[in-house]
C-alpha positions as CSV (number, residue, x, y, z in Angstrom):
1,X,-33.4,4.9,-1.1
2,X,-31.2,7.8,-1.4
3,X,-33.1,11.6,-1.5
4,X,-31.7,15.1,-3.0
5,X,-31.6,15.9,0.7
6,X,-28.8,13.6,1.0
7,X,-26.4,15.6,-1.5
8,X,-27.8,19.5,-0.5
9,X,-24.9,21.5,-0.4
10,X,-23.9,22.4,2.6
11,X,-23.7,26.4,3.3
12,X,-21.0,27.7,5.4
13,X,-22.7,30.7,7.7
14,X,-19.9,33.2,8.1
15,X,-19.6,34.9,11.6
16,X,-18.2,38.8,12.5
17,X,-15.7,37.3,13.9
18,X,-14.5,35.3,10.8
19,X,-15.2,38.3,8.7
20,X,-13.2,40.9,10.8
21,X,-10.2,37.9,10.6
22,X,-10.7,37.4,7.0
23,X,-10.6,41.3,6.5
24,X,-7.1,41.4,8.6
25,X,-5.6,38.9,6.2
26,X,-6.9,40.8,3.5
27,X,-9.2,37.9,2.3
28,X,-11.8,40.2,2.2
29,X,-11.6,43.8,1.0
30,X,-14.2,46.6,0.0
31,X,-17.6,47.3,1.7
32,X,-19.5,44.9,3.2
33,X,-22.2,43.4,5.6
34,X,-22.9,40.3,7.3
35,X,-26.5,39.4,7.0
36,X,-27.8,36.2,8.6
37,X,-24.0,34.3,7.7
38,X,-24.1,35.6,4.4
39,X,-21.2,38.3,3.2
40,X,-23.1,40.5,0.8
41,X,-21.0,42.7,-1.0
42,X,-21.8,46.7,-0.8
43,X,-19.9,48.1,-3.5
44,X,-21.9,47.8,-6.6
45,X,-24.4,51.0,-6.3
46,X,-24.8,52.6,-9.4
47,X,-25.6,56.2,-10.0
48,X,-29.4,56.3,-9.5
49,X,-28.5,54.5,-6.2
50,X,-25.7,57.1,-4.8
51,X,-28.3,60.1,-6.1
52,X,-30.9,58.9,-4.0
53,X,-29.0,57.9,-0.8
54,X,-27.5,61.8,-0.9
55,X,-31.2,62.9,-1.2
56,X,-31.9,60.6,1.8
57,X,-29.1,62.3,4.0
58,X,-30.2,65.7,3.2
59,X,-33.8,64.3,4.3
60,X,-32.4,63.0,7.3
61,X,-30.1,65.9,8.2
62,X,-32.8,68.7,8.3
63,X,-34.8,66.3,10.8
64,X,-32.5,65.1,13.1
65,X,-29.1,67.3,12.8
66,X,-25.8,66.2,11.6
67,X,-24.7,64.5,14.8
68,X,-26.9,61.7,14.9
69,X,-27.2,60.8,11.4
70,X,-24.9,58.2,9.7
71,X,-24.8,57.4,6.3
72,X,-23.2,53.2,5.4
73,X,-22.0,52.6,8.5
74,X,-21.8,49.2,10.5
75,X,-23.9,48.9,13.3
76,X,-23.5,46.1,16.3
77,X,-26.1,43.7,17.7
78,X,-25.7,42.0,20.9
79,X,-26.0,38.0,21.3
80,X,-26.7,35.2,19.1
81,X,-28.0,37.4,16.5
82,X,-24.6,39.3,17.0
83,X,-22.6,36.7,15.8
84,X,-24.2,36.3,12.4
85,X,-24.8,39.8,11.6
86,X,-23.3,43.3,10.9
87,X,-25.4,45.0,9.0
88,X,-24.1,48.1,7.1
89,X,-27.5,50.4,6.5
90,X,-27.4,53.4,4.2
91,X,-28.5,55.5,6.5
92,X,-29.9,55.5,10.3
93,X,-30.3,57.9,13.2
94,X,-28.6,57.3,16.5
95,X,-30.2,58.2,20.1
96,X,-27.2,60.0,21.0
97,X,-24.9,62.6,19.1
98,X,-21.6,60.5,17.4
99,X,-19.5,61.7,20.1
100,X,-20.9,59.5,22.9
101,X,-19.7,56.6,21.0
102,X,-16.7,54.8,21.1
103,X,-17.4,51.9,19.0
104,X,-20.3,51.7,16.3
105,X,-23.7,52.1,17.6
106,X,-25.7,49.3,19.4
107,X,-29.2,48.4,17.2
108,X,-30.7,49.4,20.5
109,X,-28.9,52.8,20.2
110,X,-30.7,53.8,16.6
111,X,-34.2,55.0,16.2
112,X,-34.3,54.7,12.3
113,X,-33.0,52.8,10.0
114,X,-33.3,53.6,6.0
115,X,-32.2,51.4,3.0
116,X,-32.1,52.7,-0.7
117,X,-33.5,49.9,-2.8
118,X,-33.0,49.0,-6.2
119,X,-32.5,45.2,-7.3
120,X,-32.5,44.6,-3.6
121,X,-35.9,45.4,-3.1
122,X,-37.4,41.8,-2.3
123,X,-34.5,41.0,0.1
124,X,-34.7,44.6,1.9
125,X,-38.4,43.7,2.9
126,X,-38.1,40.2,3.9
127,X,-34.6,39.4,5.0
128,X,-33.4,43.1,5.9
129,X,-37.1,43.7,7.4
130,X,-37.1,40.4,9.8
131,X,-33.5,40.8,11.1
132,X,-34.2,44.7,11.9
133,X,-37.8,43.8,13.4
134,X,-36.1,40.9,15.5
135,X,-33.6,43.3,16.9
136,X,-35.8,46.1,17.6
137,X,-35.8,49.1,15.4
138,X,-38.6,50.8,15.8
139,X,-38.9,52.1,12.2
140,X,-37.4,51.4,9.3
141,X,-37.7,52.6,6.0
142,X,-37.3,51.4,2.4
143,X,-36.7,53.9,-0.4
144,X,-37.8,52.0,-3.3
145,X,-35.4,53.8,-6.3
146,X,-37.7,52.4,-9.1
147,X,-41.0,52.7,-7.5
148,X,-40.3,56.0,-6.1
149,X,-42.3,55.6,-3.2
150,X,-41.3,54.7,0.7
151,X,-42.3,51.9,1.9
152,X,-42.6,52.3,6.1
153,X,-42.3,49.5,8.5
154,X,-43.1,50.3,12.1
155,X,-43.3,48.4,15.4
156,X,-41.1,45.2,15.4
157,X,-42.0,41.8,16.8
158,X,-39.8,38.6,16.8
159,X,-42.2,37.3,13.9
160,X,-41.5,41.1,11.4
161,X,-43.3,44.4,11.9
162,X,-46.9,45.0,12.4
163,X,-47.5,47.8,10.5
164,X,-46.1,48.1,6.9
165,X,-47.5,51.6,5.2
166,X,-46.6,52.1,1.4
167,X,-46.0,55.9,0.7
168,X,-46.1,57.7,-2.7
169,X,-44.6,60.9,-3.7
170,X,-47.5,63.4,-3.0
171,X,-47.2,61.4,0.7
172,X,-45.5,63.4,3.9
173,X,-44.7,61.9,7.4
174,X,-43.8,62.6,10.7
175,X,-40.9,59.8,12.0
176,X,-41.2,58.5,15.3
177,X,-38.4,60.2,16.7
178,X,-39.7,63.6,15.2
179,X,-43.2,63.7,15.6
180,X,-43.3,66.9,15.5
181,X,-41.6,67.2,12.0
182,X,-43.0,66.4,8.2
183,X,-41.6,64.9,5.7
184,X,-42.5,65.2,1.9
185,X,-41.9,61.9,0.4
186,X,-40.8,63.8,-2.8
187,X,-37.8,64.8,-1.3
188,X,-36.6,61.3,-1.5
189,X,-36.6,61.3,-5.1
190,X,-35.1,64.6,-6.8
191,X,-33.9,62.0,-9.8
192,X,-36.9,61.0,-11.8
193,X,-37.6,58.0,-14.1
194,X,-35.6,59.7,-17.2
195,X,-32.6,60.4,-15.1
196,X,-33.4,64.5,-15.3
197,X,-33.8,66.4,-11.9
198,X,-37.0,67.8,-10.7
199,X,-38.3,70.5,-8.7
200,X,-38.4,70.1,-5.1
């Protein structure tokens, strides 16, 4: 008896490789990242989106300085996972200042990663979440543009991270990296609901 296994579709996994080929024969244009095989297209941020990832890098520059800080850029990972995945964050924080490196920074290399979420939201805290936990990122955070709060993941394990804190607006925090620092959540969200601007 024939099952609806039988006629799944099969889904072609796309590797770096493929993708940095494709992009040479100009098969594949724009921004994009490779997330587990699949090419997920980077372009569409609206104006909500762009607002809050500029509040993010101001955030980001007054903690850690202007050399470590990199806003949508691709970052390697080593091995197996390596082939499969090039993620393209929209904003993290490197060990080291840019000029020590050659090439794009190692996942090993960052101390934070930070993703503005809209529509994405689901995918950034399962998908986005496992791959960064698996690879070992010690913190990574999730601006969530509609809730305007941050949602905070901290020490990665193959299986996700172990500690997921939800922060609201009237929240502050001290990154890893910066313990010594505080954060106003607030400041991650100058845009509110209606689209006007508010007071820091």
């Amino acid at each position: 008896m024939e099952t609806l296994e039988q006629f799944a579709p099969t889904i072609k996994r796309w590797t770096v490789e493929e993708c940095e080929n494709l992009s040479r024969l100009g098969a594949l244009t724009g921004r994009y990242e490779l997330i587990e095989g699949m090419i997920n297209d980077r372009m569409g941020s609206g104006g909500k989106h762009s607002k809050l990832i500029h509040a993010l890098m101001i955030a980001l520059l007054n903690l850690f300085g202007a050399e470590r800080v990199n806003i949508q850029t691709p970052i390697r990972i080593l091995g197996e996972e390596g082939r499969f995945n090039q993620p393209e964050p929209d904003a993290f924080v490197t060990q080291q200042e840019y000029t020590e490196y050659d090439e794009n920074p190692l996942a090993q290399e960052i101390l934070l990663i930070a993703e503005v979420s809209d529509s994405s939201l689901p995918y950034d805290r399962s998908t986005k979440a496992n791959l960064y936990a698996r690879v070992g990122i010690p913190e990574y955070w999730i601006v969530d543009a509609e809730g305007e709060r941050l949602i905070v993941h901290r020490e990665p394990t193959p299986e996700g991270y172990a500690a997921v804190t939800t922060l609201q607006a009237e929240d502050t925090l001290a990154p890893l990296a910066r313990p010594d620092a505080r954060l106003k959540v607030a400041a991650l969200f100058p845009i509110s609901l209606s689209g006007g601007v508010t007071k820091p």
